[in-house]
N, C-alpha and C positions, 0 to 999 in steps of 0.2 A: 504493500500500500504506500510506503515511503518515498521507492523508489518511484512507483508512478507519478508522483504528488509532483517530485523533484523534476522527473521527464516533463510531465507538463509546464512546470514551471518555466523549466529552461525553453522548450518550444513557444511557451505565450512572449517571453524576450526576444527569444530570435525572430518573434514576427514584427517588430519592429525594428525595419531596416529603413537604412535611407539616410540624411542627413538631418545632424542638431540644427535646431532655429537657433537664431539670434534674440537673446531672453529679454537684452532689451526691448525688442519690441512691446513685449507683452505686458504693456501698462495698461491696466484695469482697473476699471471702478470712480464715478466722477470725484468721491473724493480723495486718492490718489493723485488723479489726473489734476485736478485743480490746487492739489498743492505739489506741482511740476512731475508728477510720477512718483513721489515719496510718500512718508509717512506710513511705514511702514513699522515704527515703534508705537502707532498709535489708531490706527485703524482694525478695527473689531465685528466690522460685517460678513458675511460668509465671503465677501473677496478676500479677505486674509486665509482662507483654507489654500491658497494661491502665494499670494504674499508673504506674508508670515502667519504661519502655522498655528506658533505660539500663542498669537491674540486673540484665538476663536475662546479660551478659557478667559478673558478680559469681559466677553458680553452675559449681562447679567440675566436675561430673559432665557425662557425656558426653552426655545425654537425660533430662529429668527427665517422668517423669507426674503428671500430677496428677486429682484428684479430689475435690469437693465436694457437699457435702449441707444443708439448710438449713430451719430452720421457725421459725413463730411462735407465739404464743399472745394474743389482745388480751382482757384478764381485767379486770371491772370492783372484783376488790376481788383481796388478795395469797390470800383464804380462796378465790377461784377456783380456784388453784390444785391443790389438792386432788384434783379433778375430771376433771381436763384430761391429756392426755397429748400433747407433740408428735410430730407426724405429719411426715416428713420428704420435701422433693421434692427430685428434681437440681439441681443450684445451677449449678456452672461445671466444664467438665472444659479442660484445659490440657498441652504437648507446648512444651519447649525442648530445643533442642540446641546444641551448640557447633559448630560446622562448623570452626572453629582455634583456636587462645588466644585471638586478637584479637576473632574474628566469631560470632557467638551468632542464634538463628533461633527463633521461637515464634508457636503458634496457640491464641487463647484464644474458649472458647465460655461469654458468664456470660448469666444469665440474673436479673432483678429486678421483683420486686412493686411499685409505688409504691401504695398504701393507704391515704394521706392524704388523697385528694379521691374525688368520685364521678362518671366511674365510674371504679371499679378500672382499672387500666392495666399488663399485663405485658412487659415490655422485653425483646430478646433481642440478645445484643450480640456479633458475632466481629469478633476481631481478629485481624489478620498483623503482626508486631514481627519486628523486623529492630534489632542490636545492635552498637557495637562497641565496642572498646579503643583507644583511640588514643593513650593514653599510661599508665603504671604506675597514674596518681591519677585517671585523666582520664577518664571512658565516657559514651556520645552513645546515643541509640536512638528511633525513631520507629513508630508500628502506626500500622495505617491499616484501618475495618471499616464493615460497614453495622450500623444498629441498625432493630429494627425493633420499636415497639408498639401493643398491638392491644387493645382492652377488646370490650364489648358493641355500642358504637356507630360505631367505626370502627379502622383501621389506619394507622398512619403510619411512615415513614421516615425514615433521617437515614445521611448517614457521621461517621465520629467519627475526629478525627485526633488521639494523643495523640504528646507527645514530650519528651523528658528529657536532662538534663544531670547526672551524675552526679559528686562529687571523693569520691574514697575514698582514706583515708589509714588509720595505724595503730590508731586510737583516736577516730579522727572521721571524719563522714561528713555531706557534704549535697546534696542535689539540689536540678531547679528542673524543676520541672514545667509544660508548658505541653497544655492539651488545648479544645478547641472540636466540638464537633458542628453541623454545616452543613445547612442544611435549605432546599431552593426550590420555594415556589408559585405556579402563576399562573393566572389568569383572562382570558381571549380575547373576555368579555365584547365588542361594538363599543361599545356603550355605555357600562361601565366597564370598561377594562381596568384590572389591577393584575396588579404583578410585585412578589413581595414575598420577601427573603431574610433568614434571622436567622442570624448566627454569633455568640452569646455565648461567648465566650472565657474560660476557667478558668486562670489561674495559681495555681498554688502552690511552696511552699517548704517545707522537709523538712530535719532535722538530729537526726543520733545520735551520740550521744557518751557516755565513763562517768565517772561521779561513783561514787567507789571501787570495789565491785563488781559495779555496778549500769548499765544502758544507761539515757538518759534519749534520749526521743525528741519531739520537738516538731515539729507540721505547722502552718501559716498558710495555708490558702485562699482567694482573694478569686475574683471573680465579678465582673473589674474594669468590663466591658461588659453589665452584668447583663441588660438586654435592648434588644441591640442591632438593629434592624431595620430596612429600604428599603422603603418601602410605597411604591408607583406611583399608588396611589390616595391618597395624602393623608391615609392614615389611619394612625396606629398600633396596633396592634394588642395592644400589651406595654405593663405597665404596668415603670414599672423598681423595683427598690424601695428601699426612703424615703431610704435613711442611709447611711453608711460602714460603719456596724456589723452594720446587716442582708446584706451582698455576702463579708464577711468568718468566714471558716469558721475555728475555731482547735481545737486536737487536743492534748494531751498524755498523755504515754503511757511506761511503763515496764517494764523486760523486766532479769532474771536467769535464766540459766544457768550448768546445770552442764558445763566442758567434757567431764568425762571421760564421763556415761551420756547428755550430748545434752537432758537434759530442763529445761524453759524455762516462766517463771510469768511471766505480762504484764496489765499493766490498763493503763486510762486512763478519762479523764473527754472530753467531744467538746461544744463549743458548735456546734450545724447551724441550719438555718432552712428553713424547710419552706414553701414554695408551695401555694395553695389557691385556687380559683377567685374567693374572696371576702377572702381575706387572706393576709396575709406574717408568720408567727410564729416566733420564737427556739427551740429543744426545746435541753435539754440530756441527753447518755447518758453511761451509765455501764457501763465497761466489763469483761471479763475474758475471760483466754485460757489454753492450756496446750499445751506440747509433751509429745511422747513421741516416741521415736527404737524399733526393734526393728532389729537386724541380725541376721543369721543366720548362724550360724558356715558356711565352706564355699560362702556364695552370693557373686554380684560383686553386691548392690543393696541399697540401706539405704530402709526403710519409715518415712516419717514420719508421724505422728497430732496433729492438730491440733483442739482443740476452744476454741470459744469460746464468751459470752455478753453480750450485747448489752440493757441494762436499762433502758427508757425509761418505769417506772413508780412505782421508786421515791420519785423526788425530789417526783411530782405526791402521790404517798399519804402523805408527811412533810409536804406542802404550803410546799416550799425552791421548787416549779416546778411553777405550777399548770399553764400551759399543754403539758405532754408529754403523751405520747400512752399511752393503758394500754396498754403491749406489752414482751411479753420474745420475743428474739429468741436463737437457738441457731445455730449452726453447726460444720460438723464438715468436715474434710479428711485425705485420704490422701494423701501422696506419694511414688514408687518412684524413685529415683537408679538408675540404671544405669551 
């Protein structure tokens, strides 16, 4: 029975073959997004079953739902605008629960466009996160999901293992984020075989804290193995890229609330770097987010609204950043506490 368990095991990995994404991409959640892709020591919706792991034992309700919406618009002048109306698709829907104070449990379905190279490439990503509490300041949490994406010309797989350290205390907070997508190809060639495996590996780091009445939140990404690879044939396949500065993702990001009606105003600014068939380029975005809380007198579940904005056009039409990309990006969330 063991050994079966193990065969399958091993065949459900080796079905995903293909190549790792690039994990930058996969910013989720408007408010992520609105405070520059970060905040990931302090965000506690089922998007952390993605992000940090850790945080799903931070939310206090018994089952949270969630629900995401999401669109673009790539506008060659800001008078496009005008014109245009965003069109919205399903983005990520998400389910935590607590099973006790300590143990916390979530499943996350996101979905992402990468629209940078050609061809188009859309990503679909689940995750299972598993959480706990292991001391008052101290939470641990690991997900474990296949990704899968597919354009015009082909499909690929990957599993993606994220996993998080969380210290929460009364007025500060930090995590450490470790996340890798795993991907194995091989060729049976007699002639040339090749066995080739890529795990680039994603650390980052995560810290919220308040400077008067204000939450300042700052994330550091690196991409410490940026393209890490076993080629059997002698080849590499990856190019890695040039610098210290190009692997390195930085985020800053700021958030006020009010306690008493729940409602929250966040931005930040996000240095990323974007991968291209032909080159490796810095973008800088610009960001903004908003809460809104709705409770219903008489019900047990509080309705959160999340909307953000995502503006990677500005800075190229002031000419501060020639090389961003013309697009404003939208996104919007529902979440039901139970």
């Amino acid at each position: 029975m063991g050994m079966r368990f193990l065969a399958s095991l091993v065949l459900f990995f080796f079905s995903f073959v293909g190549y790792s994404i690039q994990l930058e991409y996969l910013d989720i959640g408007p408010k992520s997004l609105g405070l520059g892709g970060g905040g990931k020591s302090l965000i506690k919706d089922p998007t952390s079953v993605f992000l940090n792991p850790a945080n799903m034992c931070l939310e206090k309700s018994s089952i949270s739902l969630y629900y995401e919406a999401s669109s673009y618009l790539t506008i060659g002048s800001v008078w496009d605008l005008a014109g245009e109306k965003f069109v919205f698709d399903p983005a990520n829907f998400g389910l935590t629960f607590k099973s006790s104070y300590y143990t916390s449990f979530g499943v996350l379905l996101a979905n992402y466009l990468e629209d940078y190279d050609f061809p188009q490439t859309k990503y679909k990503v689940l995750s299972f996160g598993f959480s706990l509490k292991a001391l008052p300041f101290l939470l641990g949490g690991i997900s474990l999901g296949p990704v899968v994406g597919f354009n015009d010309r082909e499909t690929s797989s990957s599993l993606i293992l994220s996993s998080g350290v969380t210290f929460k205390f009364d007025n500060f907070s930090s995590s450490f984020v470790f996340r890798t997508p795993t991907s194995l190809a091989w060729n049976l060639n007699p002639y040339y075989p090749e066995l080739r495996i890529t795990v680039p590996p994603f650390l980052g780091f995560s810290s919220s804290f308040f400077v008067g009445g204000i939450v300042i939140v700052f994330d550091a990404d690196y991409l410490f193995l940026s393209s890490f690879s076993f080629d059997y044939g002698g080849r590499n396949l990856f190019l890695p890229r040039e610098n210290f500065f190009d692997s390195l993702l930085l985020k800053l990001g700021f958030l006020w609330y009010d306690d008493v009606s729940g409602f929250r105003i966040f931005g930040g600014v996000a240095k990323k770097q974007i991968d291209s068939l032909s080159l490796s380029i810095p973008q800088i975005h610009l960001t903004a987010g908003t809460t809104f809380f709705v409770r219903i007198p008489g019900m047990m579940y509080d309705l959160e609204f999340n909307f953000s904005l995502d503006d990677q056009y500005l800075l190229q039409a002031l000419g501060i950043w020639p090389m961003n990309v013309r697009k404003i990006s939208l996104s919007v969330s529902v979440e039901m506490r139970l």
